[in-house]
C-alpha positions in Angstrom: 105.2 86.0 85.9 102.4 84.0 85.0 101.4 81.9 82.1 98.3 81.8 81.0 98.4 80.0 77.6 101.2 79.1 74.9 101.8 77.7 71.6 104.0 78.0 68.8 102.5 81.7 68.1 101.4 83.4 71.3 102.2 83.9 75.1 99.7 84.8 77.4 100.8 86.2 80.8 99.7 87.4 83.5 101.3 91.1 84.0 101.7 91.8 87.6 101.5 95.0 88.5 103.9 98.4 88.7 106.6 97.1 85.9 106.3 98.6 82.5 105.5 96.4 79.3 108.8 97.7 77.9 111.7 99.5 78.6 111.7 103.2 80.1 113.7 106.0 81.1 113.5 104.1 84.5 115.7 101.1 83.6 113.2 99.0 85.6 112.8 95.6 84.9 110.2 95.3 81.9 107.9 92.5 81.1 109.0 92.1 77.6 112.6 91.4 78.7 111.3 88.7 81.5 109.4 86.9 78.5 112.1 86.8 76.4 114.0 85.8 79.4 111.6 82.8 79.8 111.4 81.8 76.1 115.3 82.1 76.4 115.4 79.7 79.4 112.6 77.4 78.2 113.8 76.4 75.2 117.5 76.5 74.9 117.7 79.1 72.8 121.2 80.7 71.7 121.7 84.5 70.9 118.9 86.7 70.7 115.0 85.3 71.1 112.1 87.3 69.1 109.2 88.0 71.1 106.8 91.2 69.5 104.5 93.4 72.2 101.2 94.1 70.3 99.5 95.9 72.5 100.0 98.0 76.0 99.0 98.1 79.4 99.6 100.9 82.0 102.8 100.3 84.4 100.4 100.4 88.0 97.7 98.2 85.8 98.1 94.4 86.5 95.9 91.9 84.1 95.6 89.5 81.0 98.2 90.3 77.9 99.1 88.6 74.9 102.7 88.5 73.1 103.9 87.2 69.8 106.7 84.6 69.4 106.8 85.2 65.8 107.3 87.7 63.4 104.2 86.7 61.4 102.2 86.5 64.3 102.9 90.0 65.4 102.0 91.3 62.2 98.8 89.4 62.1 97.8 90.4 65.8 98.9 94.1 64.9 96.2 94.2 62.3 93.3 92.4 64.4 93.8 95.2 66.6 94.1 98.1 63.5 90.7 96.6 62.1 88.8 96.3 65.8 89.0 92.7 66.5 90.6 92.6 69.8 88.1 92.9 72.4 89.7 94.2 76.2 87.8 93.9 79.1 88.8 95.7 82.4 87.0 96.2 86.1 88.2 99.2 87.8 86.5 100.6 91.2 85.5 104.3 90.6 85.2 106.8 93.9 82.4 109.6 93.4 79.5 109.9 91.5 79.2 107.6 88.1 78.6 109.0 84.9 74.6 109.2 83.4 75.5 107.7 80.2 76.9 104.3 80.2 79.3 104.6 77.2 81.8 107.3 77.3 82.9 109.4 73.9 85.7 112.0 73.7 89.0 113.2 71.9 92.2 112.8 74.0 95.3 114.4 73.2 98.7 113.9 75.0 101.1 115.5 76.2 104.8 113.4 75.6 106.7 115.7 78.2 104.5 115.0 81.1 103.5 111.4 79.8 100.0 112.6 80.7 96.4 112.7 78.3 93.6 115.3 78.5 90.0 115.4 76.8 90.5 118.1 74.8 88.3 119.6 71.3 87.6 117.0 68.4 89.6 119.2 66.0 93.4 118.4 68.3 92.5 114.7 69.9 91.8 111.5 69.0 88.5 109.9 69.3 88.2 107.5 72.1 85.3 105.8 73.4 84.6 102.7 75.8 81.9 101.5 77.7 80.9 99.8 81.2 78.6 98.4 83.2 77.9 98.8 87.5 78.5 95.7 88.8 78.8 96.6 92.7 78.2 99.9 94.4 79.6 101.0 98.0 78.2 104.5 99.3 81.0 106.6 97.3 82.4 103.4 95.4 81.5 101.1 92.4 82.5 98.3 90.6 82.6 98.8 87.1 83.8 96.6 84.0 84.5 98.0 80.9 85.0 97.2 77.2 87.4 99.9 75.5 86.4 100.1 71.8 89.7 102.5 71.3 93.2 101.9 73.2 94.5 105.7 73.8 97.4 106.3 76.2 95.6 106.4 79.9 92.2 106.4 78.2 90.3 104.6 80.9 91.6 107.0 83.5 91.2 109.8 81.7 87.6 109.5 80.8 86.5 108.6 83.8 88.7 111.2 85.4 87.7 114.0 83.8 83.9 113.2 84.5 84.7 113.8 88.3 84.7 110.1 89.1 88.6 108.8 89.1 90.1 104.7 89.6 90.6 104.3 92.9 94.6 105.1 93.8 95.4 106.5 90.7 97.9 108.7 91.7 97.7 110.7 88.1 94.3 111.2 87.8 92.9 111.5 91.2 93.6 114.1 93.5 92.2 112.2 96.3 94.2 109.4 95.8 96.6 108.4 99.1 100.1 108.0 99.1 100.9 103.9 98.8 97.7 103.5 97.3 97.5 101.0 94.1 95.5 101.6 91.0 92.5 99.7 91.1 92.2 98.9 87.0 92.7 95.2 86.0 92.8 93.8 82.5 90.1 91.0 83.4 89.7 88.9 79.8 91.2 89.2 76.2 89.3 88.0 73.4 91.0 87.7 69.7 91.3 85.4 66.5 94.5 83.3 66.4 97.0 84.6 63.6 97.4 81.0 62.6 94.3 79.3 62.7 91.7 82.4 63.2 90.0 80.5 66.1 88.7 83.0 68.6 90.7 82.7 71.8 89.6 84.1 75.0 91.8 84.6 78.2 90.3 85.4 81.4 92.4 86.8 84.8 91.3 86.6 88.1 90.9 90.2 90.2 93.4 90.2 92.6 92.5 90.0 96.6 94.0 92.7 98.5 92.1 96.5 99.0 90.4 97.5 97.7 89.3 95.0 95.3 88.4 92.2 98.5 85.7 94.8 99.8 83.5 93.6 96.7 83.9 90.1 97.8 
């Protein structure tokens, strides 16, 4: 586990990829029990150690996220993110043809039994909506980054999914995706306004280099 930044308030990691952000049915280890772990370990800390997830990332997706080490500043980075000032910045590589319009709007609904989400009528989902930019293209693959203006379950796949043009390895969303494969979507920067001082704070991660990210090198 990386760390990317820490102070009294906040720990910035690093999340590698394929372990949940929090406990699951698998019993697998869980990033919010390694930071703990480390805060633990770090500074001598008896009994039980507070540390709050505010926000999620996918198990396969790898990238930039942010904890709290207090109460207070869980509740504070809780509501930057209820009133839209958390701005989340992924690059993903698509396989097919790209959407026409450049920012994305449905309703999502999921379904809790198959942990799965689906664009479905306005009247039953949520609104979701995020949008990207072509940064590389590769006969039947592009490099896209995209800002996510709403944080629905699987909402990057989805979208993108459903327009014919899934992530790369996703082995939910895209038929096509081979067995072994790994998810190309990484959480790239995090921007936000410290709970303390209110000073914007912006985190940047590095793509990793393995396939099929190192053929946009």
């Amino acid at each position: 586990m990386k760390i990317i930044y820490e102070d009294n308030h906040l720990l910035v990691i690093e999340k590698p990829i394929n372990i949940p952000m929090q406990e699951d049915e698998s019993k697998d280890k869980d990033l919010l029990s390694l930071c703990k772990a480390y805060l633990k370990e770090k500074y001598h800390k008896p009994g039980n150690v507070y540390c709050g997830m505010v926000h999620r990332l996918d198990r396969p997706v790898g990238g930039v996220a942010v904890f709290a080490k207090t109460s207070k500043a869980a509740s504070r980075l809780s509501e930057s993110i209820r009133t839209d000032q958390f701005n989340k910045v992924y690059k993903a590589i698509l396989v097919g043809q790209l959407p026409k319009e450049r920012t994305l709007i449905d309703h999502l609904i999921k379904d809790e039994k198959t942990n799965t989400s689906k664009v479905t009528s306005s009247t039953l989902g949520k609104y979701s909506e995020l949008r990207f930019k072509v940064l590389n293209s590769k006969e039947t693959m592009h490099m896209v980054e995209i800002q996510l203006i709403t944080g629905r379950s699987h909402q990057i796949r989805v979208q993108f999914s459903s327009r014919s043009c899934p992530i790369w390895g996703d082995a939910r969303y895209n038929p096509n995706a081979r067995p072994g494969q790994q998810l190309a979507l990484w959480a790239t920067s995090l921007s936000f306004p410290h709970p303390i001082t209110q000073e914007i704070m912006h985190f940047k991660c590095e793509l990793p280099r393995s396939n099929p990210w190192d053929q946009f090198e």
